[in-house]
Every structure is written in C-alpha cells, then in structure tokens.
N, C-alpha and C positions, 0 to 999 in steps of 0.2 A: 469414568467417561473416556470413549478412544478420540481422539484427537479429530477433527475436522478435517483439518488440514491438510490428513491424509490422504483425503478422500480423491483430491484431484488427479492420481494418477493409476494409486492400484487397485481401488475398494470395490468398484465395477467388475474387475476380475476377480476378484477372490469371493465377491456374491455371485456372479457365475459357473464360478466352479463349483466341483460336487463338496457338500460339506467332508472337513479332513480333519479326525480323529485325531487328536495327537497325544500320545500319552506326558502326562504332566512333568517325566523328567526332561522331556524335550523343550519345556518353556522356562520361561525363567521371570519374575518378576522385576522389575524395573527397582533401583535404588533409589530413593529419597536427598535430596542432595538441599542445601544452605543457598538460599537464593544467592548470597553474597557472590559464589562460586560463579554466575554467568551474569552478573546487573553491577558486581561491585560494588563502590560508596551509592551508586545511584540507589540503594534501596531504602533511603531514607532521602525524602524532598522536606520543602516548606510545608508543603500541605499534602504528604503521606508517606506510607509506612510499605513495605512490603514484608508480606510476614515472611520467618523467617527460614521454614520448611517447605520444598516446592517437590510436588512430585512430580509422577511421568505416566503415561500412556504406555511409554513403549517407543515413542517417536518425537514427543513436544513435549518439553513443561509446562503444568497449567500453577501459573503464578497469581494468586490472591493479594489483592491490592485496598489496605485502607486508606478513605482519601477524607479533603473537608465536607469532600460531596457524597458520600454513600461506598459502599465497599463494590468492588467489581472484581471479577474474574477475566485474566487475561491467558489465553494461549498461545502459547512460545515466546521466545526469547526475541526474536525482532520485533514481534506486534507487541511483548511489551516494553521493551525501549522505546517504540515508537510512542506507544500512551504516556510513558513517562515523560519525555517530552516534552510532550501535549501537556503534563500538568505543569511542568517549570514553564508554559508558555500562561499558561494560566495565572499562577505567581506572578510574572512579568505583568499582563493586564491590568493587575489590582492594584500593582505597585505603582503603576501609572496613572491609572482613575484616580487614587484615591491620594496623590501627591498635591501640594498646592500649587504648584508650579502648573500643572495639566488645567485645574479648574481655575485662574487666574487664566492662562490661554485662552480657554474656551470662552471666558467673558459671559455676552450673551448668547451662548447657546443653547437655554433654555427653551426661550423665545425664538429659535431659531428658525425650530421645524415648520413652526406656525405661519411664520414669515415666508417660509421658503415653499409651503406650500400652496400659500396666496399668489402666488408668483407664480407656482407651476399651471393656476389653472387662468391669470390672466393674462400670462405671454407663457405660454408655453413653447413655443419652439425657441426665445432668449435662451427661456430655464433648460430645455431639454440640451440644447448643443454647450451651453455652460456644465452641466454632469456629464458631458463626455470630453475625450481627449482630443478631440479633433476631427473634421471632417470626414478623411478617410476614414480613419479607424471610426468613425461610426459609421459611413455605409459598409464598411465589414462587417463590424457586430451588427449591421441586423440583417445581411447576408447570410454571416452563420445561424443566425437566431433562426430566421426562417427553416435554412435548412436541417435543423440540429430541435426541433422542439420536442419533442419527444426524447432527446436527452440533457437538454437546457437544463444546468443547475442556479439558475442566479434568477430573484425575480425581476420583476417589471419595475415596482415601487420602489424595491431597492436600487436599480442600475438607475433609473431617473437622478434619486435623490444623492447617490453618488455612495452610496453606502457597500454596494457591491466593489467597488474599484476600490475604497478604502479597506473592507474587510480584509483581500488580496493583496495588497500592499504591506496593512500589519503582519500579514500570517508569516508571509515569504522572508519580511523583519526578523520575526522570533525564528524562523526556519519550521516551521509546519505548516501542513495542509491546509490551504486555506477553507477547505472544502468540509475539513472534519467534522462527523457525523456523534464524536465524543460530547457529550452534554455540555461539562464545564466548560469547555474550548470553545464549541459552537455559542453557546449564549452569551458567553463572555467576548468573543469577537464580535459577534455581531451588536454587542449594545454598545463597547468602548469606540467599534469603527460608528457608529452612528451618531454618537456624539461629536466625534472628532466631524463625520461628514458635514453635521448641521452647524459646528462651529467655525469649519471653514481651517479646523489647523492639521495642516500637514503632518503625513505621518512620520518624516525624520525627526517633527522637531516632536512629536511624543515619545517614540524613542527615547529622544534624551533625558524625558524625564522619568526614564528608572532609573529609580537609585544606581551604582554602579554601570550602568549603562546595559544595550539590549546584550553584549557579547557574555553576560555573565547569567544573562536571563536564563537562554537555554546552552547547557557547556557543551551537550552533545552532538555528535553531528546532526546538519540536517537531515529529512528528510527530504528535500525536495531544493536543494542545490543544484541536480544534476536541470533543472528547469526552472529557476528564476526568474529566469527573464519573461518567458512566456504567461507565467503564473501571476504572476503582479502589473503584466502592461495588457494581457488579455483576459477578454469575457469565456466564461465557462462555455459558451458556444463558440467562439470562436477558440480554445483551447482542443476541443470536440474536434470540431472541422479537423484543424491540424492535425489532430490524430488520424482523422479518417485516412490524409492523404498519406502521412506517414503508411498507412496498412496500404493504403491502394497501389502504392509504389512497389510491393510485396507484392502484389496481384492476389492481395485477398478480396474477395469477394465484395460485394456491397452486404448482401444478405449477413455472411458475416460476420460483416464490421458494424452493424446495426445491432446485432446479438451481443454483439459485448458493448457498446458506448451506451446504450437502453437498460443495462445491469446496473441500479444504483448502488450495490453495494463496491462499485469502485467509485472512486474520486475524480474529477477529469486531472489532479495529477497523478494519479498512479496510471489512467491511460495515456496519457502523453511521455511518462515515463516508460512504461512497457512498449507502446511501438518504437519510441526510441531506440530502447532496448534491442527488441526484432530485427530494426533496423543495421543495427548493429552488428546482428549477429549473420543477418542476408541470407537466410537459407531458404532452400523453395520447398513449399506447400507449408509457408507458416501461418495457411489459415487452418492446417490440424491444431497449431496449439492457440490460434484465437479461439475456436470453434471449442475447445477444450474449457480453457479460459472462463468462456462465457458462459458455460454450461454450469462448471463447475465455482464460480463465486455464488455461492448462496448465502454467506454472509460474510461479513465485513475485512473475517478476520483471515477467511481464505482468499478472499478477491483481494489484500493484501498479500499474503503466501506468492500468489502468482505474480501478484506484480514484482516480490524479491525473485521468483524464481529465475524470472527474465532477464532483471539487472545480471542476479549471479551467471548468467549462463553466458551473460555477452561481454561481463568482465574477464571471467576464466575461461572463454573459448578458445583460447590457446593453448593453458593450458590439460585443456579437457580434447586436447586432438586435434579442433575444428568442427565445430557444429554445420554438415553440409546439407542437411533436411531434416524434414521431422515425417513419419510413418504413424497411422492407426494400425496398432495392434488390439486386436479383439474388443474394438471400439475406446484403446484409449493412445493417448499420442507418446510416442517413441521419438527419440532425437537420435540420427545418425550420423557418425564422422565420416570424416571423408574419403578414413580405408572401409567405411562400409560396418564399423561395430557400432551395433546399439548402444546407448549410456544413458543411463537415469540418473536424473540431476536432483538432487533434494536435500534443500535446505533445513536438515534437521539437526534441531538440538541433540539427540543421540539416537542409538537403535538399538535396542532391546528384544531379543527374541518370543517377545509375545505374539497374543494366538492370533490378533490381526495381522501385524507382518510376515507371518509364518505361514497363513492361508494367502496372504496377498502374493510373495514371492512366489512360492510353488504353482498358483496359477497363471501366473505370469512367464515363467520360466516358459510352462508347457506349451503357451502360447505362443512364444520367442522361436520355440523350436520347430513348431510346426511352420512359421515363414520363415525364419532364418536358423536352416540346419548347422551344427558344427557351429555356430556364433557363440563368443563367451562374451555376454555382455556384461557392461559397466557399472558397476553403483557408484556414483559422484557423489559424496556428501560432506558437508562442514563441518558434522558432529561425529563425537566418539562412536564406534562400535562395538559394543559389548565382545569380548572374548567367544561367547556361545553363540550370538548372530553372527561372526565372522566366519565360523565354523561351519556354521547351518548353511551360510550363502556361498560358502565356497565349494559346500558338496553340490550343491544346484547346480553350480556350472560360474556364479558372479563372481567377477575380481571386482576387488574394493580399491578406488581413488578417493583420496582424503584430500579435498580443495578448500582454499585458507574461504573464509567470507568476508564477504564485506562489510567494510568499515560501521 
C-alpha cells in the first residue's frame, strides 16, 4: 500500500508525467523496523498492543494496532501517536465511569434526562440560556451557527442539553480532540460527557475521579494544547468562524476558505490550529496551500498530515530560511524563502528510493526547472534518508535539510 499521505504534494506530478522506466537496481526496498524504534514504551497501553513489526511505503510506516475495540491500521508515526492517545483518553473515561466516587456524584442522574427534558419543552428559553454560558457568548454561538452550518460540527440537542460544552471540556482535560471521529473516543466522550451533562457534575470534579489523576491519564503530549482555550469555551461554529477570520486576515479567499472548513475529514481543531499555524508563518498567497489543503484531505489521516505540516512549517520557519510565499507548480503548491529558493516541507517518517518517490521527484524537478531555472530546491524533512534516496535526489539537483519535529 503507498502511503496517502503523500499524495498532497507530489502524486499529481508524478501521474502527470510520462510513465519512468526505472531499472530495478535503481530502487530499493524499504526496511522493516520494531515499532518500539519510533512509539517507544507507548507500544503497549491498558487496552492495546502494537504489533511489533512496522513496515514502510517508502515514506510512512503503516503501524497495526490491537485494541479492546477491534484491530485498526494507522499511517505514520504522528497520526499514530495521535490514536494512541486517543486510547489512554479512552482508559481515562472508563476509569472514571466506572469509579464509585463518579456514580455517587452523579446521584440522580438517571432520572435526569427525563427531567431535564420536561423542562426544555415547558420553559424553554429558562432551559436554553441555563445550557449556555451566557448571553453573549450565546448570541455568538448562533451568529456563528448561522453563518457556519454547512460546516457546524456540534448538534442542536446536544448544545441545548449541554452535552456539546461538556464533551469539549472533557476532551481538552485528557488533551485530545474533542471532535475525534475515532470510534472508542467518539462514543465514549459523548456518553460519559452526557452523563456528567444530565447530572449537573462538572467536569474538574470528574477528572478527579481517575484514579491517579487526569496527568497520568494521557502521558503524551497533547494534541491540542496549542488551542485550549478556544476548544473548551467555544462551539464548533464558532471555533469555524475563528478560523475563517484567521484565513481572511491572509487575504484568502471566501471561496477558499469554505473548501477547507466544509472538508469533514478535518476537526474544527485541526483548523483552528492550521490557520494559526498560516498565521504564523504570514506569507502571501496562502490560499495556494488552503486551496491545496482542501483538495487534498480525503481522509482523516491526511487532513491530519496537513494540519502537522503547517504546525511544522511555522515552528521551524526559521529555521527553514523564512517561509515568504507559497507558488503552484504544475498545479501543486511550493513554499518559497525569501532568497527566493523553493523548499519542500514533509513530515516523513523516512525516504526510501521507491518507485513512487522516484517518479514523484523527477517530475517535479522538471517542473521546478521550467519556472525556476538554475534553482536547487530544498527537501525539508524529519525523517531519515535512506543512503540511495540521498544520492538519487542530489543528482536532480535537491539538497537535503534535516529539521528536528515536533514534540
């Protein structure tokens, strides 16, 4: 299987170019490597296993995951830290359902729902301004709601009942997406924050009741640190909005900035992170890489890809030169410093001279050279380079920078 993930920058050119012949001693197969080698002790949780062989594309490892919930397959090394996570946020949930301390809280919250529904349909507007935060912040959230419903992630019966505002509070707790689209995570947030919503107990004081406390829950860092605040005190449309203005302050587009916040396979944190990100990085015509972005998430695990690509580009803009625009070359988007050399940024676990990179670079070279003659562009990457891809990309014309990743 070749990697997804690649897809977002070279795969367009390299199916455009003429098919390339290459004889076999010019390829080389990828090496087999011990999960332990990139995941660590994290390859053994409460509730799973990573097995203990990971191969490679060429570009990603695809890491195989036994869990309590079904076996899944994850590509590359950040999306599956990220899932990992996600399952010690899972362990945390249960620990806390299922303590006596939680169900002694909760009291009557059995009877809650039923209560609280009686309530919502003979005072309804008590009950409605009782599940929000306050006046303001509710004519926002249905300012943004309006304007955002075509990419509104949060329902109607949940934000009434308050179960939206708590899901987002727990998640940002355990330090994950409150948004995740992962099975266990999703159904287990949404049934323990529902409980907690109908019993009326706050979510610090569930926290407390995991054993050891939520810091041991998940050890890893978060994802979604860099936007706490926003993520646990706002609605998923009004997280939206914010992002819009973030991109509008870029002078991207309306058009778009609707093509990416309309792509469910991102989270509204990972866009709120990513225009941050952009923001960050301030270079003009960054709606080539929204426009890129939004094209190019067709699933989960790339519309992640990009939203690290962004982080990494605006943490290591320094030093990666200065990121001062980005350029479509032969319909795919180029980042340039601001002497003017191209650099491709890409967060891969390593590079391998197989027959997808090996068609992708050569078309892309020839591309390179036809708008920008005499340029020796840049390969940015956080992963190893095989000895033979180092070789092969530096007869092309690439130098190689090796940029640390992020945490």
């Amino acid at each position: 299987m070749q990697s997804r993930l690649f897809i977002g920058f070279f795969a367009t050119a390299a199916l455009l170019a003429a098919p390339i012949t290459a004889p076999a001693a010019e390829l080389e197969k990828p090496k087999t490597q011990g999960a332990q080698v990139y995941l660590g002790p994290t390859v053994i949780g409460p509730n799973y296993r990573v097995k203990p062989h990971v191969r490679s594309d060429g570009m990603m490892r695809i890491f195989d995951v036994e869990t309590h919930y079904g076996e899944f397959r994850f590509d590359g090394v950040e999306f599956t830290k990220m899932r990992l996570r996600e399952l010690d946020a899972v362990t945390a949930l249960e620990k806390m359902s299922q303590s006596d301390e939680f169900m002694k809280a909760l009291g009557n919250a059995a009877v809650a729902p039923i209560k609280y529904g009686a309530s919502l349909i003979t005072n309804p507007v008590e009950t409605i301004n009782r599940s929000l935060s306050g006046v303001g912040n509710m004519l926002d959230r249905v300012s943004a709601g309006l304007n955002n419903q075509r990419a509104d992630r949060d329902t109607l019966p949940d934000s009434l009942l308050g179960v939206s505002d708590t899901q987002r509070q727990l998640a940002v707790e355990l330090g994950v997406d409150p948004y995740s689209d992962f099975p266990p995570l999703a159904e287990k947030l949404r049934q323990v924050a529902g409980a907690m919503a109908s019993g009326g107990l706050p979510v610090k004081v569930g926290i407390a009741f995991i054993p050891g406390g939520a810091g041991i829950a998940v050890s890893s860092v978060s994802t979604v640190d860099k936007a706490k605040d926003s993520l646990s005190s706002k609605s998923a449309a009004q997280v939206i909005e914010e992002t819009r203005n973030d991109l509008r302050a870029l002078d991207v587009p309306d058009e778009s900035i609707d093509r990416l916040v309309e792509n469910r396979n991102y989270t509204p944190a990972d866009l709120l992170i990513m225009a941050r990100s952009l923001q960050q990085i301030g270079a003009q015509n960054t709606a080539v890489f929204v426009d890129s972005a939004a094209a190019d998430g067709s699933t989960r695990d790339v519309a992640y890809y990009e939203r690290r690509l962004a982080e990494l580009m605006a943490a290591r803009n320094g030093t990666l030169g200065g990121i001062a625009s980005f350029v479509m070359i032969d319909g795919q988007p180029i980042a340039l410093r601001r002497n003017g050399t191209a650099v491709a940024v890409f967060p891969l676990d390593d590079l391998a001279w197989t027959a997808v990179p090996a068609r992708a670079f050569k078309a892309t070279t020839a591309a390179l050279k036809r708008s920008q003659p005499g340029d020796h562009p840049i390969f940015a990457t956080t992963g190893e380079v095989t000895p033979m891809a180092t070789r092969e990309l530096k007869k092309l014309g690439w130098q190689i920078q090796k940029i640390k990743p992020l945490p």
